[in-house]
Each structure stands twice: as structure tokens, then as C-alpha cells.
C-alpha positions as CSV (number, residue, x, y, z in Angstrom):
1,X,147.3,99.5,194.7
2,X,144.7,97.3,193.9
3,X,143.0,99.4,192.1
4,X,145.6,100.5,190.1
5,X,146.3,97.1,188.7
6,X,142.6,97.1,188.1
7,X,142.1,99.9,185.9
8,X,145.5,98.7,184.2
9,X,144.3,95.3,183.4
10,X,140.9,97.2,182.2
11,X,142.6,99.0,180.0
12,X,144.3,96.3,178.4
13,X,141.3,94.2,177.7
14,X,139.3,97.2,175.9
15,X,141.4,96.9,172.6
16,X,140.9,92.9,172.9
17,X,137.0,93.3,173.8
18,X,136.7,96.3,170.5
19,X,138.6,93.9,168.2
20,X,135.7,91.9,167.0
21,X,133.7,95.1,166.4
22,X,136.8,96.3,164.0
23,X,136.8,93.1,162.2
24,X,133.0,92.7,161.5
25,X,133.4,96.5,159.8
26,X,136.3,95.7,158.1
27,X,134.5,92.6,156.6
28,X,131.4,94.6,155.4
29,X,133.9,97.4,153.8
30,X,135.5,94.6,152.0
31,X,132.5,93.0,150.7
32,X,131.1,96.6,149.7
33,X,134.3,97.1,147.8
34,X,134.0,94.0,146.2
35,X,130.5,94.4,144.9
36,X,131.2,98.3,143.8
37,X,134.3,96.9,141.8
38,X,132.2,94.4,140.1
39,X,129.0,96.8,139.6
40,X,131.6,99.1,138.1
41,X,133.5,96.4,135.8
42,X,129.9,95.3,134.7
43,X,128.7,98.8,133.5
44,X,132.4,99.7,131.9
45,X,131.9,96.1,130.1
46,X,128.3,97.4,128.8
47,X,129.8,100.8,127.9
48,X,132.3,99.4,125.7
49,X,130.0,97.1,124.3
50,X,127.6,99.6,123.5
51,X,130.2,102.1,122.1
52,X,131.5,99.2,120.1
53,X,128.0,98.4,118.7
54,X,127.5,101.7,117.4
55,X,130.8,102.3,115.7
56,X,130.0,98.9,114.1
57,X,126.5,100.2,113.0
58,X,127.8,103.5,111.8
59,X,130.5,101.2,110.0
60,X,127.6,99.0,108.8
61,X,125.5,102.5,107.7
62,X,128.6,104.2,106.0
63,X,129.3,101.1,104.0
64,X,125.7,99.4,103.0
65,X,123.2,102.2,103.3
66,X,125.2,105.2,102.0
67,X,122.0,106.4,101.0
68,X,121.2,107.1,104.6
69,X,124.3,109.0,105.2
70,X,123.5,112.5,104.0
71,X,124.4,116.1,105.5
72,X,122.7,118.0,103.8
73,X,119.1,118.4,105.4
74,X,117.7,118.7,102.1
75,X,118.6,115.5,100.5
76,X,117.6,113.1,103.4
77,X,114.5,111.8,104.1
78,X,112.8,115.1,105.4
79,X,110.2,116.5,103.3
80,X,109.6,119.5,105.1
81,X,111.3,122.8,106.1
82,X,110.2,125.4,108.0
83,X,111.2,128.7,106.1
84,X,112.9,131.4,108.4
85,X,113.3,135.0,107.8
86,X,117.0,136.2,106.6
87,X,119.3,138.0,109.6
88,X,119.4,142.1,109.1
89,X,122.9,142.7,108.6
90,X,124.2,145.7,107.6
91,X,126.5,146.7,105.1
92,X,129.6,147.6,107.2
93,X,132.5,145.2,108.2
94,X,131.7,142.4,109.9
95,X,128.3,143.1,110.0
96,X,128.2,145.8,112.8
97,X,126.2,148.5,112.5
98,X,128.6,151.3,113.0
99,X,132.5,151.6,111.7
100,X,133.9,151.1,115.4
101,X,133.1,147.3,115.5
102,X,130.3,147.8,118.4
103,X,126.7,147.1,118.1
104,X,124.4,149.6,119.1
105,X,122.4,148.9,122.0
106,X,118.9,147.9,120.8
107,X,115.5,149.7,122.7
108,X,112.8,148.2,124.4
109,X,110.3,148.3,121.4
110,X,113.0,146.8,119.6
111,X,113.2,144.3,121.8
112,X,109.9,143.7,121.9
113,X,109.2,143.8,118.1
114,X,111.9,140.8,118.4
115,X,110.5,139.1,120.8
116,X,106.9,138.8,119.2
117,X,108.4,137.9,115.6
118,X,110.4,135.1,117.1
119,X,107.5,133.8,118.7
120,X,105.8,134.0,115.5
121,X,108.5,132.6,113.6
122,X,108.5,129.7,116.3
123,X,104.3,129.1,115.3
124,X,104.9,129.0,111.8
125,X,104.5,125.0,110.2
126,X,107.1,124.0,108.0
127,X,106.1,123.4,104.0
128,X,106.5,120.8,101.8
129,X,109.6,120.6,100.1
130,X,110.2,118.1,96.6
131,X,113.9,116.8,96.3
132,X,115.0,114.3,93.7
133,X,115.2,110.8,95.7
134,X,114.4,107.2,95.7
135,X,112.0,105.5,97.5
136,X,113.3,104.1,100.9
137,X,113.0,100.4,99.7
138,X,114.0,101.3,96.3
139,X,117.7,102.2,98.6
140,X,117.5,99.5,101.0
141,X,117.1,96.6,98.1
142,X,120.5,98.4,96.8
143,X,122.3,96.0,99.2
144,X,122.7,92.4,98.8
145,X,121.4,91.6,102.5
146,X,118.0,93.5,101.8
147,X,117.5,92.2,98.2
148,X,118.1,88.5,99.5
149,X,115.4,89.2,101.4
150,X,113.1,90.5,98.3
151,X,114.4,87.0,96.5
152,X,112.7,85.0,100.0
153,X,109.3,86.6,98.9
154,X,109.7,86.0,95.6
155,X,110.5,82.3,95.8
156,X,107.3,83.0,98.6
157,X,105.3,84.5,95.8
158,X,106.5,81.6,93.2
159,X,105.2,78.8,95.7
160,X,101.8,80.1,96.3
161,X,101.6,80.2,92.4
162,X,102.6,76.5,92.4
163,X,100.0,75.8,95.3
164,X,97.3,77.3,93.2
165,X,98.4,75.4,89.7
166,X,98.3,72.0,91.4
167,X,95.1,72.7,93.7
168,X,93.3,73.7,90.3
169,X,94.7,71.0,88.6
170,X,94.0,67.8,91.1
171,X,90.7,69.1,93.0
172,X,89.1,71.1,90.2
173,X,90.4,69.3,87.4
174,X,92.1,72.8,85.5
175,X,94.2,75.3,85.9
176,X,92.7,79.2,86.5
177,X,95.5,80.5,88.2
178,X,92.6,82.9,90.0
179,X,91.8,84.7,86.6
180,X,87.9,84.1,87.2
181,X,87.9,86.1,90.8
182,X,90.3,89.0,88.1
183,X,87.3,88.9,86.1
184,X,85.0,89.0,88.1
185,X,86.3,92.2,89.9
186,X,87.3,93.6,86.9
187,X,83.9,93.6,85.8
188,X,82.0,96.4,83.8
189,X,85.4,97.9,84.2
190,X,84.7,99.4,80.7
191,X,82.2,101.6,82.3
192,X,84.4,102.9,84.8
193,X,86.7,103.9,82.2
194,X,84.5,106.1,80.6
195,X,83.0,107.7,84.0
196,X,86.9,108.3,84.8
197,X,87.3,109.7,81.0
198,X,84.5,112.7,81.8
199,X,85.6,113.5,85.2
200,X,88.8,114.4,83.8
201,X,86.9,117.0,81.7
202,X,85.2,117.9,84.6
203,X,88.7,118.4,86.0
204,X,90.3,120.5,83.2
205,X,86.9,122.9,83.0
206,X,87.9,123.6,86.9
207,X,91.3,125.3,85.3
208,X,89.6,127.5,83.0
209,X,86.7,128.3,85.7
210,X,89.7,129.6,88.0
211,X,91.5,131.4,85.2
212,X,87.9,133.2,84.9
213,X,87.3,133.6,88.2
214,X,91.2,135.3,88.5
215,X,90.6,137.7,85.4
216,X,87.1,139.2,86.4
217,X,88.5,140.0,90.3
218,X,91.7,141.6,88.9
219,X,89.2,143.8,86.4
220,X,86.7,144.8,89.1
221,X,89.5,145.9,91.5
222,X,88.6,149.5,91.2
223,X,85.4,148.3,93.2
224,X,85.8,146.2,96.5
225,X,82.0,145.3,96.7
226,X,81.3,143.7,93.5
227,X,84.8,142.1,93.9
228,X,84.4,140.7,97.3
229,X,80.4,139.3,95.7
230,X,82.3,137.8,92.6
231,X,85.3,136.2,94.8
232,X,82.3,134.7,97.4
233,X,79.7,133.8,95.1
234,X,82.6,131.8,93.2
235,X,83.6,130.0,95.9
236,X,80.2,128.8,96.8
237,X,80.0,127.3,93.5
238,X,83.3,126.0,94.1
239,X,82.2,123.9,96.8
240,X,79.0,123.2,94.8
241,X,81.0,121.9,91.8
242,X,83.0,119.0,94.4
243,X,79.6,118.3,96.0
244,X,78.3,117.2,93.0
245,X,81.4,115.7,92.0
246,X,82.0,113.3,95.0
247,X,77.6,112.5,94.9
248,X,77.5,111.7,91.5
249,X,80.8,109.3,91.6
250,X,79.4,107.4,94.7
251,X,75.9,107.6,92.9
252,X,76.8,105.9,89.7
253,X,78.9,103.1,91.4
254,X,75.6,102.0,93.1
255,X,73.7,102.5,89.5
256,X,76.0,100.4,87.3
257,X,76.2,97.9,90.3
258,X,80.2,97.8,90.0
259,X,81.6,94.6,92.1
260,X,84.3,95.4,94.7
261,X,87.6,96.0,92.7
262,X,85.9,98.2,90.0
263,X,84.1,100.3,92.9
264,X,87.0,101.0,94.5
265,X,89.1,102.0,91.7
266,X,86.4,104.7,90.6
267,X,86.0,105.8,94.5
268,X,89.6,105.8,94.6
269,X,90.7,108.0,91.5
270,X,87.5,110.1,92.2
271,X,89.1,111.2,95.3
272,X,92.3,112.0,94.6
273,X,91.2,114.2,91.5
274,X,89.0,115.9,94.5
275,X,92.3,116.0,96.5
276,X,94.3,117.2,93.6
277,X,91.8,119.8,92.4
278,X,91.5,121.5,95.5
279,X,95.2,121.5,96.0
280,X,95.7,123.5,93.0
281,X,92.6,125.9,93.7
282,X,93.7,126.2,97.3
283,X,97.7,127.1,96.6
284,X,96.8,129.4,93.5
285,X,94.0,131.4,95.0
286,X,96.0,132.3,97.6
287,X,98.3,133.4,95.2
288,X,96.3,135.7,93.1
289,X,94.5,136.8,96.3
290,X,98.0,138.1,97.9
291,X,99.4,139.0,94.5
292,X,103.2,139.4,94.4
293,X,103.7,138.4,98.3
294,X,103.3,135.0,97.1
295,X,104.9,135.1,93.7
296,X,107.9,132.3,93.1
297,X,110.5,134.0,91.5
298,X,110.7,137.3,89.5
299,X,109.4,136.4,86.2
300,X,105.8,135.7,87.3
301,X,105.8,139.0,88.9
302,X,106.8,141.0,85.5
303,X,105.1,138.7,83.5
304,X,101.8,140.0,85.8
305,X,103.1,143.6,85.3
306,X,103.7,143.7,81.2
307,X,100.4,141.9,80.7
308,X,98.5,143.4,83.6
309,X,96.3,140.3,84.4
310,X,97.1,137.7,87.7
311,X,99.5,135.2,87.5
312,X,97.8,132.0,87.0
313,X,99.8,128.8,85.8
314,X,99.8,127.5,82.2
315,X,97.5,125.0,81.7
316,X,100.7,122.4,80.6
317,X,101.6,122.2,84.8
318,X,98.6,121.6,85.8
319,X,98.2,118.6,83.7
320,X,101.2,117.2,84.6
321,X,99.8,117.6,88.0
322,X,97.0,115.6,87.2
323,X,98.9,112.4,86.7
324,X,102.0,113.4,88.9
325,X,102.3,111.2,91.8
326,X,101.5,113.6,94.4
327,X,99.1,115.5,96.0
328,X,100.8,118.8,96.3
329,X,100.6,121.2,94.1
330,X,103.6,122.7,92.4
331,X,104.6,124.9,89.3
332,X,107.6,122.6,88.8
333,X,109.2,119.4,90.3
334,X,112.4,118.1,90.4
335,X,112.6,115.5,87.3
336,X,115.0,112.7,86.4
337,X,117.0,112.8,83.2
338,X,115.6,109.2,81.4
339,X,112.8,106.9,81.6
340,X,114.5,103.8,83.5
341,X,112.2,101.4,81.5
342,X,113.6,98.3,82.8
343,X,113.0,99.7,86.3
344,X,109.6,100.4,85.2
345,X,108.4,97.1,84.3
346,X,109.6,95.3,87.1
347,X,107.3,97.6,89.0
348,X,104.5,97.2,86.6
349,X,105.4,93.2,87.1
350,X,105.1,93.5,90.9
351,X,101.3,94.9,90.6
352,X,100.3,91.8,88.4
353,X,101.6,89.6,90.7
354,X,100.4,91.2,93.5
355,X,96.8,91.1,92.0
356,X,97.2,87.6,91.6
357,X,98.6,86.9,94.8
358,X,95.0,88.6,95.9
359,X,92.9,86.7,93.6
360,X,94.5,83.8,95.4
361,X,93.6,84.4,99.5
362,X,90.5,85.5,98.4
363,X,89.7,81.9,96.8
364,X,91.7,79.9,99.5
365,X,90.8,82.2,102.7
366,X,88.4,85.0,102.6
367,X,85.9,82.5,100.4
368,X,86.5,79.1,102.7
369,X,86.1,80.9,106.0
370,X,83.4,83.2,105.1
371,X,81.8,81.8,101.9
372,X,78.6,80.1,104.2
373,X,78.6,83.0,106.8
374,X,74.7,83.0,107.2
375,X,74.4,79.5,106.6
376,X,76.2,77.5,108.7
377,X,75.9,77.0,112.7
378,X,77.9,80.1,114.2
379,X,78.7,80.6,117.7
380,X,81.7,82.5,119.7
381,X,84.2,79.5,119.4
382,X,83.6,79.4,115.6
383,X,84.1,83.6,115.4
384,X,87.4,83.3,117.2
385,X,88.7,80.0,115.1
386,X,88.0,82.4,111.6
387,X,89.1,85.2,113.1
388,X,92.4,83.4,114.0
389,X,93.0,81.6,110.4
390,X,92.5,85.2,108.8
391,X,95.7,86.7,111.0
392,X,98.2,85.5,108.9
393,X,96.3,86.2,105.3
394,X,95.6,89.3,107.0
395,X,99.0,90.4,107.4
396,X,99.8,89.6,103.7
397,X,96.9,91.9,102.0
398,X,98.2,94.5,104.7
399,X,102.0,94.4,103.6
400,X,101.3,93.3,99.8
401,X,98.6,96.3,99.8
402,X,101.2,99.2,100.9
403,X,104.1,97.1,98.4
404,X,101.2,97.4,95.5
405,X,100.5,100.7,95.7
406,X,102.2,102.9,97.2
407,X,106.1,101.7,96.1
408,X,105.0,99.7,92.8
409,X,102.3,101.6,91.2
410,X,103.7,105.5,92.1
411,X,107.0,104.3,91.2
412,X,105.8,102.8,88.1
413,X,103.9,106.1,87.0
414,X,107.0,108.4,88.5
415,X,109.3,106.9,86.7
416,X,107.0,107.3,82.9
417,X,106.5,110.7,84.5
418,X,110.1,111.3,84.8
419,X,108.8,112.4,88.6
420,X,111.9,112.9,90.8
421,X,110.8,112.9,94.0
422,X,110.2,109.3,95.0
423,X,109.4,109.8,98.7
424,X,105.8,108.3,98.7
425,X,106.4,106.5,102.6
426,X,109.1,106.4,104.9
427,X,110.0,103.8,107.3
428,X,106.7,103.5,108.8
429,X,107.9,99.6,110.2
430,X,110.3,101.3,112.4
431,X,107.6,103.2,114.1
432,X,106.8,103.1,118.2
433,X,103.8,105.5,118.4
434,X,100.8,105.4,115.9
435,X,101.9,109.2,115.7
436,X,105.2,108.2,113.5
437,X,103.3,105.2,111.8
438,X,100.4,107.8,110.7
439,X,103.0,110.0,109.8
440,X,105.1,108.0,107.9
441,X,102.7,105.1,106.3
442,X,101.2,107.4,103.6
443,X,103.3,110.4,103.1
444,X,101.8,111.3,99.8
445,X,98.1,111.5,101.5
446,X,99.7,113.0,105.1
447,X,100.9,115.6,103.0
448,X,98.0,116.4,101.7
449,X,96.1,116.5,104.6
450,X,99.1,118.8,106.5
451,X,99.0,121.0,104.0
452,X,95.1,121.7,102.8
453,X,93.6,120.7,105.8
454,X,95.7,120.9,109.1
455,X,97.5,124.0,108.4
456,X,94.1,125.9,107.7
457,X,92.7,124.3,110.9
458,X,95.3,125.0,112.5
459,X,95.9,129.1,111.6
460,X,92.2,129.7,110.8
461,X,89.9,127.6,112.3
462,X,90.5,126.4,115.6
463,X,93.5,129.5,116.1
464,X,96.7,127.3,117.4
465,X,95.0,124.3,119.0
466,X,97.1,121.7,117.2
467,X,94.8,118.7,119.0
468,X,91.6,120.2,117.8
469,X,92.9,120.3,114.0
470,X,95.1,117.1,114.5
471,X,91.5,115.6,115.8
472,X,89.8,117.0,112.4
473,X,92.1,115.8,110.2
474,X,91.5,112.0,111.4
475,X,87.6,112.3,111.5
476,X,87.8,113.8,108.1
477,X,90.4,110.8,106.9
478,X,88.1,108.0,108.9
479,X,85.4,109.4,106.9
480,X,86.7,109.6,103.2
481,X,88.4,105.8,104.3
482,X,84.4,104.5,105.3
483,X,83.1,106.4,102.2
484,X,85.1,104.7,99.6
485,X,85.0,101.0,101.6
486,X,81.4,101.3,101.9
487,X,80.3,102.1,98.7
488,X,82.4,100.1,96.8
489,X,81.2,96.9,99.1
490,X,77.5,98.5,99.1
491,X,76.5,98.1,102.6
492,X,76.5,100.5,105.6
493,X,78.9,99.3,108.0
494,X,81.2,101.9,109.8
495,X,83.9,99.4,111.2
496,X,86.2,101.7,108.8
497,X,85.3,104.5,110.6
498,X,85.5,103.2,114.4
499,X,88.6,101.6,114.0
500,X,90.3,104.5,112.4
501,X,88.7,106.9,113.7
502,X,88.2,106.2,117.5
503,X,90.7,103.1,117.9
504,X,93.0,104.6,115.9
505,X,93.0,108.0,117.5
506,X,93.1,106.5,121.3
507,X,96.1,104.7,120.5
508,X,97.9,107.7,119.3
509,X,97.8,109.3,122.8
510,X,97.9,106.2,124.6
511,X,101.3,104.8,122.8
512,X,102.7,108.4,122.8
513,X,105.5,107.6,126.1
514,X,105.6,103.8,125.2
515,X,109.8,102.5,125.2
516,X,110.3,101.9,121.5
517,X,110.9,98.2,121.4
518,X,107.6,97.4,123.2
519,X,105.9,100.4,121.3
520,X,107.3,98.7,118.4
521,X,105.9,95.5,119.4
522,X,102.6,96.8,120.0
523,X,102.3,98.5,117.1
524,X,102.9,95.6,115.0
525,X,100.6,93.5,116.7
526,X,97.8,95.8,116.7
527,X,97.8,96.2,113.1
528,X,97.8,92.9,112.5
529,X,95.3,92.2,115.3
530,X,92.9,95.4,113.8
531,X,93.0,94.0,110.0
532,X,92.9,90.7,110.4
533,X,89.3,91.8,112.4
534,X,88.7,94.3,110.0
535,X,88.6,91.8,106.9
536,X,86.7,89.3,108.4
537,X,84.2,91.7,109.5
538,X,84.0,92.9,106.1
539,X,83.8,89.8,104.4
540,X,81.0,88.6,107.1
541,X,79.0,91.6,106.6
542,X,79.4,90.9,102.7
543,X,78.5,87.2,102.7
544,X,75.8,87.4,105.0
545,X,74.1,90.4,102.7
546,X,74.2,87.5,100.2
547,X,73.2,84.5,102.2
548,X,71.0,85.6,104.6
549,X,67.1,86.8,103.0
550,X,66.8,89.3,105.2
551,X,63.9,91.8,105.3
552,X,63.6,95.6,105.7
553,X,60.7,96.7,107.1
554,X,61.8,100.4,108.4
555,X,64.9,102.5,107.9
556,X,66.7,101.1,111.4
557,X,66.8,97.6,109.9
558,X,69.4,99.1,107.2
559,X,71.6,100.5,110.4
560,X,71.4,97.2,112.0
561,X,74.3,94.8,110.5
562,X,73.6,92.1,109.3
563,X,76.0,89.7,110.6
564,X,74.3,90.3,113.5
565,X,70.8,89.9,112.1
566,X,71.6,86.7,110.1
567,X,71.4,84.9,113.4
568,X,69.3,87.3,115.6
């Protein structure tokens, strides 16, 4: 009995004794559900917030940049296309192959043959393609908030002018308004002229040396041998001819002693009649070589058959190639309707006051910080302190440079040309990789280079390794940039090259998985980091050549620099 009352008063303590275990759950279930509700009312509030954002952006796109807002693949901001080969479809309804609607079952060469074409299909690169557009900030200034922003730099612009007139004016006692540093790197401009005058003839003798060239292989084509010996020994003097053309324009901006501006624009148009040259030899040759596999459109190819000769354009589109704003040869581009003349000479506007603007930071920057490089105490504290005051003026010839030439001056010699497509850059400043900057900066010189130089590496030199011709195409860009800086400056001093060419290139596969704010971030500081370095390397190098009396007693003391040697 005793035990029975026991067991019974045992069992009715248990629930009691289990209660507190019941209640410490119930308390952590609570506060679990509390913090899931919250977790979950937080990321529903971001949702919304971020749908709401991008309606209000797509809003914001439709209404201010409808520019932007294009379907058709053609006339947006891609200038490439990769050309596909046209579906077999047969000529019975709905495109089966027999008339009871089923498709034959295809065999297992067929299958194969498909296989290997889409795979090729897959390698082939996309080509250049021209459509009639605008530039990208020639759309954005379209709307009020982005051309507010163009009236802040020109009220910028107007300010430095007044800086300079009353500097001149109280410290120097006149007003120059930076025409003497305009003159001075103008100078023996006239001589430039006329080298630039000759090369063109130089240029138009290349057309009728190809039209030769194409006449004598068509008539010899009874006899491979001597064709094959005509076709090579032709293209060695090919490569002869641009030899000589790049040695002599280096060589006779060293003769005449041409100061920086002059030097660089005779490096500069000597190259890109090199660059448009070989863009017409390379794109026709391959024409006449392949012969109605790479004909246009139907009346080239019975044009070619009445007359009997290879197809070779008439002499009027390659001219207008000549002073066309690209680098890509075509028979035909798309053209505007007028001559927007007072479009034109706002452009024309924006390079004078751009040149200005440069006259002025190299009198009140480049000159103070750099002007007694050689002759004044130098130590590391001094190197960083110039190095420093150069970031900002740095920054200006960097973004006034890209404004200057390649949205004012191509636009300004598009619009004379009536040249339609104005695509010279995209939005490079939206860029998070150095691939997209690269890419985008320069479209008219990437083009170029995809089309003459990568695309050959890539099917016929290096056989599908797109980093080996990717690799090629920087070295031979770091080069041609080191070419023209150095002999326009007259000094050997590969920073160009090392900076393009091996900081540059490291950065492309370093930045390629970088989240694109930061990436953004980076990339924007980097180039303002890498040319405020650049110029003031530059300018040292320049100044202490000047200052300095240095001696040269065997070829390595014309390797060694001699900002280095000024105080070593």
C-alpha cells in the first residue's frame, strides 16, 4: 500500500519536474520564430526595394536615355556580329523534308558532319559591323542632367582661363594666355606638313602597286609557279615598303629636331596611314586571293566576269578611306544625309580649348614641379610630394586627352566626312576589369587590332590559343605606344612599354573576378595612380636630359636614365 501511494505521488510530480524543460524549449522556438519573421521581413523589404529601384531605372532609361533603349541588335552599341550560316530548309510545307509532315531520321555521318560544323561555327570571331549612330556622349549630353554637367566643365574650363589672364597679367606683367608653350610645340610645324604631304603619295602609289600586283596574278594563272613567285616576291616588298615607311618617319623627326607636339603629330598620322594601308591590303588581298567566295554582292562578281580581271575597288573608296575616321576597311559606310555645321564647330571649338587648357598645366604644373629636375636637392620625400601635386593635373590631361581626340576631333572630321558610324569609344568609365576598359577605351584602334592582328593570330598563327594572340596584340600595342612617345620626346625610356605592356597586362588577369563596384574603384584609381606616374616620369626624364651635362662614354650610358644618373 505504501508503495502504491508512492509510485502515485511519483507519477504526479514527473509532469511538474518536465515542466521547466517544456518551457525553456518553448522560449527558444519563440525567439527563433521571432528572428526568422524579422530576417524574412528584412529581405522581402530589400526585394521590394530593389524591384522598385529597377522599375524606376528602366523608367529613368525609357524616358532620358531612349537612345539606349534599342531591340534591334544592330542599332545598339555592338559593333560586332558573328555571321552564322542559313538553316537547310526544304521546299515542302512547313519545312519538312517529306509531304507527311515527319522529318527523316538523320545518319551518323550526318550527325557527325553537324556536329564538327557547329563546333566550327562556335570558333568563328564575329566581324566588324558599321551602323549609323552617335557617339555615346554625343546621346548622353542629349539630356539636361548630363549636359548640366558639360556646362560645370565649361564654367571649369572658363575659370582656368581667368586664372591664367590675371596670373599673366599681375606676376608677368601681360597677358599670353599660353600661346608661347602653342608655339613653341607647334614649331617647324610647316615641315611636318610637307613630310605628311609625300606620305600620302607614298600611300596612293600603294593602291596602284596592288592593282598591279592583282592584274599580273590573275594573267599568270595558267601557271601556279610563276604565280605563287609573283604573289611572294610582292609581298616581301610589301613589308619592305612599311619598313621603310615607319624608319624614315621616326628618322626625319630626329633630323628636323621636331619639339614634342609636332613629333607626335607626324608619329601619330604616320601610323595610322600604316594602320589604314595595311587594312586595305590585308581585306582586298584576301579577296582577290579567294575570288568570288569573298565577293560583296553580285555586281563585283559580274563586273569580274564581263571584264575578266579581279575585282579591286575604285580608287574614289579608298580615298575616302584615307581620311574616314576608322581603321577598317570598307567599300561603303553608312553616311548621314547633311553636314551638321554647327555641330561641327563646336567640336572643332572643344580641341582649341582643349589645347589651351594643355598649354596651361604644362606652364602651371608640369614646368613648376619639374622645370629644375637636375638642379635642385632631390630626395624620396621630394619624389612623393611631385608625384602627389601631379595626381590631379594628371587626371585632367588623361580625361581632356580621350574628350580631345577621340569624341571632338573624329567627330569633327565624321561629321565633314558625312561618316555615319560615330562609335569611336563606348562607356569605357563604367568598366570593372582592364579587359572591358581595353576593350571599350579606343574602339577605333581595338578594332583594328581584332581585326588585322588578333584574328590572324588567332586562326593562323598561334591555331586557337586566344591568350597567346591576346598576349601579341598588347606587346605589339605597348610597342607602337613607346615608339611614338619616345621619339617624339627623343630619349629612350620604356616606362610606356612596362606600364602598358607588363602592368597593364597583369592587371587584366588579376581584376578579371573582381565585384564591379570595387573593380570599378580600382580601376579608376589605377589609372590615375599609373598617369599621374607616367607624366612625371616623362617630364623628369625630359628636364633632366636638359639640365643635367651628362656624359656618354659607351652605348650602356644611353640605356641608363637619366633621372637616375642626374644624381647618381
Amino acid at each position: 500500500m505504501a508503495a502504491e501511494q508512492q509510485q502515485k505521488r511519483g507519477a504526479e510530480e514527473a509532469p511538474e519536474a518536465r515542466l521547466p524543460d517544456l518551457n525553456f524549449v518553448r522560449d527558444k522556438l519563440q525567439k527563433f520564430q521571432t528572428t526568422m519573421m524579422r530576417d524574412f521581413e528584412q529581405r522581402l523589404s530589400c526585394m521590394v526595394d530593389d524591384v522598385l529601384q529597377d522599375l524606376r531605372q528602366r523608367e529613368l532609361r525609357a524616358h532620358e536615355f531612349p537612345n539606349f533603349e534599342r531591340s534591334d541588335r544592330k542599332s545598339t552599341w555592338h559593333n560586332r556580329v558573328t555571321s552564322e550560316a542559313p538553316a537547310d530548309v526544304s521546299d515542302s510545307p512547313n519545312g519538312h523534308a517529306n509531304g507527311n509532315g515527319t522529318t527523316p531520321r538523320p545518319s551518323a555521318a550526318q550527325l557527325q558532319s553537324e556536329k564538327s560544323g557547329q563546333k566550327q561555327r562556335r570558333r568563328q570571331l564575329p566581324e566588324k559591323v558599321f551602323v549609323a549612330r552617335e557617339s555615346y556622349l554625343t546621346a548622353l549630353l542629349q539630356v539636361e542632367h548630363m549636359r548640366t554637367i558639360y556646362h560645370i566643365f565649361y564654367i571649369i574650363l572658363v575659370m582656368f582661363l581667368l586664372n591664367v589672364i590675371c596670373y599673366d597679367y599681375f606676376v608677368e606683367g601681360r597677358i599670353d594666355l599660353g600661346l608661347g608653350t602653342v608655339r613653341g610645340g607647334l614649331l617647324r610645324l610647316h615641315w611636318v606638313m610637307g613630310v605628311w604631304l609625300l606620305e600620302h603619295v607614298f600611300v596612293l602609289a600603294l593602291y596602284f602597286a596592288f592593282r598591279g600586283w592583282a592584274l599580273v596574278r590573275h594573267k599568270l594563272k595558267p601557271h601556279s609557279a610563276l604565280q605563287s613567285f609573283w604573289s611572294h616576291s610582292c609581298l616581301i616588298l610589301y613589308i619592305s615598303s612599311q619598313l621603310v615607311f615607319c624608319f624614315v618617319s621616326t628618322s626625319l623627326c630626329l633630323k628636323f629636331n621636331l619639339p614634342f607636339v609636332s613629333g607626335c603629330v607626324l608619329l601619330l598620322e604616320s601610323t595610322r596611314l600604316l594602320m589604314k594601308m595595311h587594312a586595305f591590303v590585308r581585306y582586298n588581298a584576301e579577296r582577290v586571293l579567294r575570288g568570288k567566295a569573298k565577293k560583296e554582292d553580285a555586281e563585283e562578281e559580274e563586273k569580274e566576269e564581263a571584264t575578266g580581271r579581279p575585282f579591286v575597288p575604285p580608287l574614289s573608296c579608298y580615298t575616302y578611306f584615307l581620311f574616314a575616321p576608322t581603321l577598317i576597311y570598307r567599300d561603303s559606310y553608312p553616311r548621314t544625309s547633311h553636314i551638321r555645321w554647327k555641330f561641327a564647330l563646336n567640336r572643332l571649338l572643344e580641341v582649341v580649348a582643349i589645347a589651351f587648357l594643355y598649354a596651361f598645366i604644362h606652364e602651371r604644373h608640369i614646368h613648376e614641379h619639374f622645370g629644375q629636375y637636375g638642379l635642385e636637392p632631390m630626395g624620396p620625400s621630394q619624389l612623393i610630394l611631385k608625384l602627389f601635386g601631379m595626381m590631379l593635373p594628371s587626371a585632367v590631361i588623361f580625361l581632356c586627352g580621350f574628350y580631345l581626340i577621340l569624341h571632338s576631333w573624329l567627330n569633327f572630321t565624321a561629321e565633314l566626312l558625312r561618316f555615319g558610324d560615330r562609335m569611336f569609344y563606348k562607356d569605357w568609365w563604367t568598366s570593372h576589369t582592364y579587359d572591358g576598359y581595353y576593350r571599350n577605351w579606343n574602339v577605333v584602334v581595338h578594332d583594328w587590332l581584332y581585326e588585322y592582328v588578333y584574328k590572324d593570330m588567332y586562326s593562323h598563327v598561334f591555331r586557337g590559343s586566344k591568350v597567346a594572340a591576346s598576349l601579341s596584340v598588347f606587346m605589339i600595342s605597348a610597342l607602337v605606344h613607346e615608339q611614338v612617345l619616345g621619339f617624339a620626346l627623343q630619349m629612350f625610356f620604356p616606362v610606356m612599354f612596362f606600364f602598358f605592356g607588363v602592368v597593364g597586362v597583369a592587371l587584366v588577369f588579376i581584376m578579371r573576378r573582381a565585384p564591379k563596384v570595387l573593380g570599378n574603384i580600382f580601376l579608376w584609381f589605377s589609372l590615375i595612380l599609373g598617369n599621374a606616374s607616367l607624366i612625371s616620369l616623362y617630364a623628369m626624364e625630359h628636364y633632366a636630359l636638359k639640365n643635367c651635362n651628362l656624359s656618354y662614354r659607351s652605348w650602356t650610358d644611353h640605356l641608363l636614365p637619366a633621372v637616375w644618373r642626374c644624381y647618381n
